[in-house]
N, C-alpha and C positions, 0 to 999 in steps of 0.2 A: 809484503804483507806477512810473511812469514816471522822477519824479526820484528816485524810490528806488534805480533803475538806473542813474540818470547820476550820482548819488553815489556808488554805488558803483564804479563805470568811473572816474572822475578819483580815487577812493581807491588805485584799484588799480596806475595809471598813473603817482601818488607816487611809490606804494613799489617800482615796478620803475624807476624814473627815479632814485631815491636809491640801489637796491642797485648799479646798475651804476655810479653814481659812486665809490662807496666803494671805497679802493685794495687792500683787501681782503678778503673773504668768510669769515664767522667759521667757524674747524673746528666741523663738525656734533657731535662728540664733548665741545664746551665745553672743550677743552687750550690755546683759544688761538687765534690765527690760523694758515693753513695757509703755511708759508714756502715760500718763491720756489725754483726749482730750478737755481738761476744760467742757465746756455745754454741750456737742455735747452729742447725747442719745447715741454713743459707746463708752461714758468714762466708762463702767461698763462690767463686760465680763458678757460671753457668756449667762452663765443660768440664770443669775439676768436680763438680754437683754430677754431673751424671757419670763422668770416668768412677767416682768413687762405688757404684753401686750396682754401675753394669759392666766392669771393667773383663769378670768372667768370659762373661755371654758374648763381648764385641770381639772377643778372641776365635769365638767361632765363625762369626759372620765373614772376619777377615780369611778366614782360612777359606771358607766359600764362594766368596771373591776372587781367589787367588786363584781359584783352581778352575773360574769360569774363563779364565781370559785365554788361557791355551785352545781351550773348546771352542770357544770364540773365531780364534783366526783361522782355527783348521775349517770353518764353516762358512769362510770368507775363500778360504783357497782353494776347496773343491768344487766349486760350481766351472772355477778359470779351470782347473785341470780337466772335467768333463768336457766340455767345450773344445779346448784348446789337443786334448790328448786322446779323447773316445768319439768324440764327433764328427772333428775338422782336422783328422790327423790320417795318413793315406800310410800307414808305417804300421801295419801287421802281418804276422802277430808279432807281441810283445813279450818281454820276458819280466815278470813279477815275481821276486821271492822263489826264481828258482821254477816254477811255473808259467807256462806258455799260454797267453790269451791273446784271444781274435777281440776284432769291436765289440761284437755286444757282450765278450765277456768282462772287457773292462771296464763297458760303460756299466752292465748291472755292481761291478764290483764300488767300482766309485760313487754310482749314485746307493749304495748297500752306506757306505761310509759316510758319507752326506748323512744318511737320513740317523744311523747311530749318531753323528755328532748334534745332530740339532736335538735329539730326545735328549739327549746326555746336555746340552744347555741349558733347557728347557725345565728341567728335572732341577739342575742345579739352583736356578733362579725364584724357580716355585716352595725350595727349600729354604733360602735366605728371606724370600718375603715374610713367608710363615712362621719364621723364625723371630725375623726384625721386630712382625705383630706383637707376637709373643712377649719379646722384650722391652716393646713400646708400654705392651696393659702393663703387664706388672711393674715396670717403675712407676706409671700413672699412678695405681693402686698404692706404692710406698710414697709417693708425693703428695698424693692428697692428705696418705695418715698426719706427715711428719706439719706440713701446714695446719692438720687440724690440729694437730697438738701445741703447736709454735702457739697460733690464737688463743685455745683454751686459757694457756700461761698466763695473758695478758689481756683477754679481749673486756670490754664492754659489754655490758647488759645490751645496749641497745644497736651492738654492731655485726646483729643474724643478716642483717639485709643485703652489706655491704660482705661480709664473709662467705654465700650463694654464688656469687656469680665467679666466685677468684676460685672457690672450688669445684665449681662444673665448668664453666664457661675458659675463662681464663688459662688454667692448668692443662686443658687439652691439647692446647698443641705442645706444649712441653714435655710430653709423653710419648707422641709420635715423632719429634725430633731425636729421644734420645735409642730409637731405634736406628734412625739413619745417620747421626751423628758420625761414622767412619765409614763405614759400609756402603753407604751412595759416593761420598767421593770416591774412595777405590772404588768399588765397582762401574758405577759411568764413567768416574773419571780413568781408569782403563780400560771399559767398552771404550770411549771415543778415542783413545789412545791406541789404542789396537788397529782399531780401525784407521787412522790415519798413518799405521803404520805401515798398512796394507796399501795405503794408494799409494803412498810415496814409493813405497819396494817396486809396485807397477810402473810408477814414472815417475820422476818430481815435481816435471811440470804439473802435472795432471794432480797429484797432491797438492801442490802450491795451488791452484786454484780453487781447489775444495774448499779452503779457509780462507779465502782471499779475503772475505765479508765478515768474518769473525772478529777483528779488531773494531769496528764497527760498533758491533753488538756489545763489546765489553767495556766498553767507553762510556756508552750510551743507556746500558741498561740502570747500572748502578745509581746513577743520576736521580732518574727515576723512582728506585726503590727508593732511595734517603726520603722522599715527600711523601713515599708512603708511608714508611715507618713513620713519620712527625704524624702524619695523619693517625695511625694507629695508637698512637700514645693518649693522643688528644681523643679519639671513642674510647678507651681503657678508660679514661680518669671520668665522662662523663656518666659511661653505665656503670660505674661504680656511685657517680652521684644520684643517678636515678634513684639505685636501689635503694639508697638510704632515702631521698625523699618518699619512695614509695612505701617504706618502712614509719614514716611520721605517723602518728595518731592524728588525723584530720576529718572534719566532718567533708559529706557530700557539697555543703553549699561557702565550703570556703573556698571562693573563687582565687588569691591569689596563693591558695598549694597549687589548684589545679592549671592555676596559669604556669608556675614552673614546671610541673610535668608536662604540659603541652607545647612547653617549649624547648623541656630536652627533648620528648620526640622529636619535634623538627632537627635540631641541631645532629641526633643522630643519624639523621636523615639525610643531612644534606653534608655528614662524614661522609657517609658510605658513599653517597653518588660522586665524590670525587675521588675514593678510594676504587671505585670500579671503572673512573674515565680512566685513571691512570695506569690500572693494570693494564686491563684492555688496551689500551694506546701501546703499552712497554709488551704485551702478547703480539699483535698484529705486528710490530714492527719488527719482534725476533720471528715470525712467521712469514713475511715478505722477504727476507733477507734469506730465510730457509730456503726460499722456492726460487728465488732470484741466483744463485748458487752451483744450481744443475745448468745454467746456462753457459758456464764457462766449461764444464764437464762437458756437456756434447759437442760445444765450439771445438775449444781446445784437444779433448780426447780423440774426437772423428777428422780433425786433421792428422793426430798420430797418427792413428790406423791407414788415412790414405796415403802417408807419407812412407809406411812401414818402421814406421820405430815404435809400435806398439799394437800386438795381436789382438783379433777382435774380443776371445775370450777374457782377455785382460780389462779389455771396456767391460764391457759387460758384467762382469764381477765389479769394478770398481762402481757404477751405476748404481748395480744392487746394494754394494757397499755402504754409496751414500745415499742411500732410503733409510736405513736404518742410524746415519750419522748425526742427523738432527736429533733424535731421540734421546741418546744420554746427553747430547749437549742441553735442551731444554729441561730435563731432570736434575741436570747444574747449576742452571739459571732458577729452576724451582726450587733447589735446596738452599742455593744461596737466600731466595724470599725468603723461606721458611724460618735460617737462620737469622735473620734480621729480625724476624716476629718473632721468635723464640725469645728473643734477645730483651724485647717490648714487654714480654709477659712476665718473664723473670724478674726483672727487675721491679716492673710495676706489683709484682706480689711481695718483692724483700720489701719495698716502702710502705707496702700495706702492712706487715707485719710488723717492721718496725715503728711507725705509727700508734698502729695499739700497743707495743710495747712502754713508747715513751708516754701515750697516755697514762698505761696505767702506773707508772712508775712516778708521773705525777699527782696521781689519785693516793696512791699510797703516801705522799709526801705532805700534801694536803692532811690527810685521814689523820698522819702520826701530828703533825702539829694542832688541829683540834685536839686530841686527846690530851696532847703535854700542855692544852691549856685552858684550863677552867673557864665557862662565862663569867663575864662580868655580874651579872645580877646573881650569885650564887655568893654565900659566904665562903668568908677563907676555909672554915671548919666543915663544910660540904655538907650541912641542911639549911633547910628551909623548916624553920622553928623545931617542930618535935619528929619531922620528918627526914630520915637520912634517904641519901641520892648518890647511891655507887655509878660514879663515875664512870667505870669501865667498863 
């Protein structure tokens, strides 16, 4: 199982190392590739669009990451030392730094340590989030400006309806992504790292089976996600149709507007309820596989221990250990959803804006060829008998 994970980790690693190579990202709709928007700051996707604006800010988060994962194992390794050295250890006193302690002086000293390391985690993490937030609004706040202004450029008189929802609805999660965009991988992704480096140090077997069910999950998740993302594209394109039907000038008793509205509700209706069998379906199954997990941990671990190749305090930290293992891994499997939907919305706003672009640039194309050409019922000398008629 182990190299089953580290094949799939360098499989994965590929294919996210080839897609950002490639000069462009194929349109999710199969029309083609997604064209350039000449100046406009969405000619660039997605992670070069937010590397360009938060690139300061991410520089802090990573420093705060970096600096929680020391903090981390030392709060993984002092409960096994308590246990193992102040509890169930018959070997006092002890000498410390030069100083002489009995048991309960270096259980208070240990558990003293303990409890500095976990405020000192705790602290750290409360600082990143708050931080993240922070970084999330205010790009939000430059993303909506830089769309409204992209629209203005080009939009339509008649395209408020369909421009509402790209700019509340839409745009949101593209704001809270670009808080976590570095920050959640480093940091879960070495919270989980840490921690598995912790069991393995303790045993390998006993490591080796902590993840024994994790190739499983990565196999099987992503699967999943791809029909959600089809599904997500396909409610984007419809409540942007909404809004413009809802947008029409229609009376009350024109039944067939109000038949197409009552039948995008349905259709968005019966999006979402397969967009939540399948979360749910892809949550429950990374959540049975979480709890199915500690099964080989007490097998495997409580044979160590009776076997003596492994101190009871070393179980018991690793236990504890993996309480908290599940958590950045589902924080990984959330970021990865999130980036996939980030992915949906981005794009789905560049087509939107290039769109009104290429309208209006037919509008203008239109407008200049009437003007460069006179009606026909209009004399060549541009009256109508005594009356002249400026053209322009």
């Amino acid at each position: 199982m182990p190299s089953m994970l580290l094949a799939i980790c360098i499989w994965w690693a590929l294919r996210v190392a080839r897609s950002r190579t490639r000069p462009c990202r194929k349109d999710p709709d199969n029309t083609g590739t997604i064209p350039q928007l000449g100046n406009s700051p969405f000619a660039i996707d997605l992670y070069k669009f937010i590397q360009k604006y938060t690139w300061r800010e991410q520089r802090w988060l990573l420093l705060g990451a970096a600096l929680s994962l020391p903090v981390l194992y030392a709060t993984l390794e002092l409960p096994k030392n308590i246990i193992n050295f102040a509890i169930n250890s018959g070997h006092f006193p002890i000498t410390l730094l030069d100083f002489s302690l009995g048991q309960k002086q270096l259980l208070f000293v240990l558990c003293g340590a303990f409890l500095v390391m976990i405020v000192t985690h705790g602290g750290v993490k409360f600082a990143i989030n708050l931080y993240k937030g922070q970084v999330a609004e205010a790009f939000l706040r430059r993303l909506r400006l830089l769309a409204h202004r992209e629209w203005k450029k080009s939009a339509q008189p008649d395209g408020n309806a369909q421009l509402t929802p790209v700019l509340i609805q839409e745009i949101e999660p593209l704001g809270g992504f670009a808080g976590d965009i570095i920050v959640t991988p480093l940091f879960q992704g070495g919270t989980f790292l840490t921690i598995l480096l912790f069991m393995f140090a303790q045993d390998p077997v006993l490591g080796a089976s902590a993840i024994a069910l994790l190739p499983i999950q990565l196999m099987i998740i992503p699967r999943l996600q791809k029909k959600i993302n089809e599904l997500n594209r396909d409610r984007v394109k419809h409540v942007r149709n909404l809004g413009a039907s809802l947008g029409e000038t229609a009376s009350d008793n024109d039944r067939r507007h109000l038949a197409n509205v009552h039948n995008s509700f349905k259709l968005l209706q019966a999006i979402r309820v397969n967009i939540y069998r399948r979360k749910f379906l892809m949550k429950g199954l990374s959540n049975f596989l979480n709890h199915l997990s500690p099964f080989f941990c007490y097998t495997i671990g409580g044979y160590l221990v009776i076997e003596g190749n492994l101190s009871f305090g070393a179980l018991v930290a690793v236990l504890a250990a993996y309480k908290d293992f599940s958590s950045p891994l589902k924080e990984l499997f959330r970021y990865y959803q999130s980036m996939e939907d980030v992915k949906v919305w981005y794009d789905e706003m560049r087509k939107f804006l290039r769109a009104s672009e290429s309208n209006q640039q037919l509008a203008n194309t239109v407008l200049g060829n009437e003007r460069a050409t006179p009606p026909s019922n209009i004399p060549a000398d541009g009256t109508f008998g005594l009356t002249a008629v400026n053209l322009h």
